[in-house]
N, C-alpha and C positions, 0 to 999 in steps of 0.2 A: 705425736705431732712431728717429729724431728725422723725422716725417713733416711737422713745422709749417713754415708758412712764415713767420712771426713770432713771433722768440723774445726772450723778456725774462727777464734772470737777477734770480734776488731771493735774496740770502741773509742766513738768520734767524743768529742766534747764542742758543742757549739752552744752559742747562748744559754749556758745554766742547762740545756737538757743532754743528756747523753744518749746517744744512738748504740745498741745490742745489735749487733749484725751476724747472723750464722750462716755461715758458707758453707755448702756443700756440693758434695759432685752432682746431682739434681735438681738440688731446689737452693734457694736463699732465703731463710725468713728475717724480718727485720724488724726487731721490738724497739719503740722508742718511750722511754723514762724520765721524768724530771730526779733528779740529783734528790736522794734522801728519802724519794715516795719510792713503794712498790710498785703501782700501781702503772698499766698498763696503758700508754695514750693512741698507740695506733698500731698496725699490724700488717705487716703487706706480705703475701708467699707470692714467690716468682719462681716458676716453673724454666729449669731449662733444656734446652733441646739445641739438636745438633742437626744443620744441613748434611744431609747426607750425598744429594746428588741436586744436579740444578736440570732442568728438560732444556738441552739445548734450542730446541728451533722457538718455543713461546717464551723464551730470553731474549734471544736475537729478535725478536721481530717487536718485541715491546719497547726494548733498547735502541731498536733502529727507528721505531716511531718517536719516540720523542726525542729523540736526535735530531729528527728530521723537523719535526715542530718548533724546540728552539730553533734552529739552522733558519728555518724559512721563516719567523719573526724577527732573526738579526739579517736577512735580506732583506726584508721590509725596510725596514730602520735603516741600512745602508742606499736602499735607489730611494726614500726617501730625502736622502744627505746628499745622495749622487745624484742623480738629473738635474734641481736646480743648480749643482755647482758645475757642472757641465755647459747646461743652457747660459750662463752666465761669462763661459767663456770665448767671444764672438771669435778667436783667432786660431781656436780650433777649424773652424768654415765646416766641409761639408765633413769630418769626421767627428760633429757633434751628433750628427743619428746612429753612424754608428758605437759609439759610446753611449748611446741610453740606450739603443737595442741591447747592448752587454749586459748593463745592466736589470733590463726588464728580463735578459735572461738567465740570471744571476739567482732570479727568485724561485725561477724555475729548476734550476740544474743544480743549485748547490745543495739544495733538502734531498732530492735523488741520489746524488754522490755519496752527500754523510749516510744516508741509511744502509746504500750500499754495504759503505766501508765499516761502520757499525755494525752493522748486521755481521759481517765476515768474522770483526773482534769478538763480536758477543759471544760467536760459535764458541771461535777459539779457546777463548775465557771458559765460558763453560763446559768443553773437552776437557779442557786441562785441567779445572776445578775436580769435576768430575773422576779423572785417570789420581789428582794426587790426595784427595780426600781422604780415602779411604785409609792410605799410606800416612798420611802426616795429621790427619785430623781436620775436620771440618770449620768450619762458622759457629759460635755455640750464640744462640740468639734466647734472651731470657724474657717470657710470658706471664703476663699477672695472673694470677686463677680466679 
């Protein structure tokens, strides 16, 4: 059952039961005991694995999408706040159209911008993930079986 080659025992105590937790360089299984019984209450193996490279452009372009989706509901939310507090102020005079035009286009320009600029860091991030990975070690992200 135990496929590690380096194992480290850790045990918890919480409410009367005690957690068996064995670490190793691939897997993690984790027996949990009441105090006194043998008797085995639950069982989880967690597999783990390592990022090894990330695809730059469907990073960037997933990352610029929803970038750009929050971005354009907090426009919303903002010329929702701005126009009536605009229209509300008579002594602006004729620079109240243009002050909701900014705004209407605010909803427009600013989701464009962030994806943009997202999009660019994403690359980047994922170059440089990608170039130090291999050198310093990846992500290790752990899977239930």
């Amino acid at each position: 059952m135990l496929e590690c080659a380096k194992l480290m025992l850790l045990y918890l105590c919480m409410h009367d039961q005690w957690m068996l937790c064995l670490l190793g360089a691939r897997k993690a299984y984790i027996i949990i005991s009441r105090v006194g019984e043998e008797r085995i209450l639950g069982c989880v193996c967690m597999e783990e694995k390592t990022v090894r490279a990330i695809p730059a452009m469907p990073f960037a372009v997933i990352t610029g999408v929803i970038s750009a989706i929050l971005w354009f509901i907090v426009a919303i939310i903002a010329v929702v706040v701005w126009i009536p507090t605009i229209a509300a102020l008579p002594e602006l005079g004729p620079l109240q159209g243009l002050f909701v035009g900014l705004g209407v286009a605010t909803v427009i320009v600013l989701p464009i911008i962030t994806f943009v600029l997202t999009f660019i860091c994403a690359v980047v991030f994922a170059v440089l993930y990608n170039f130090l990975a291999p050198r310093i070690g990846g992500i290790k992200l752990q899977f239930e079986e």
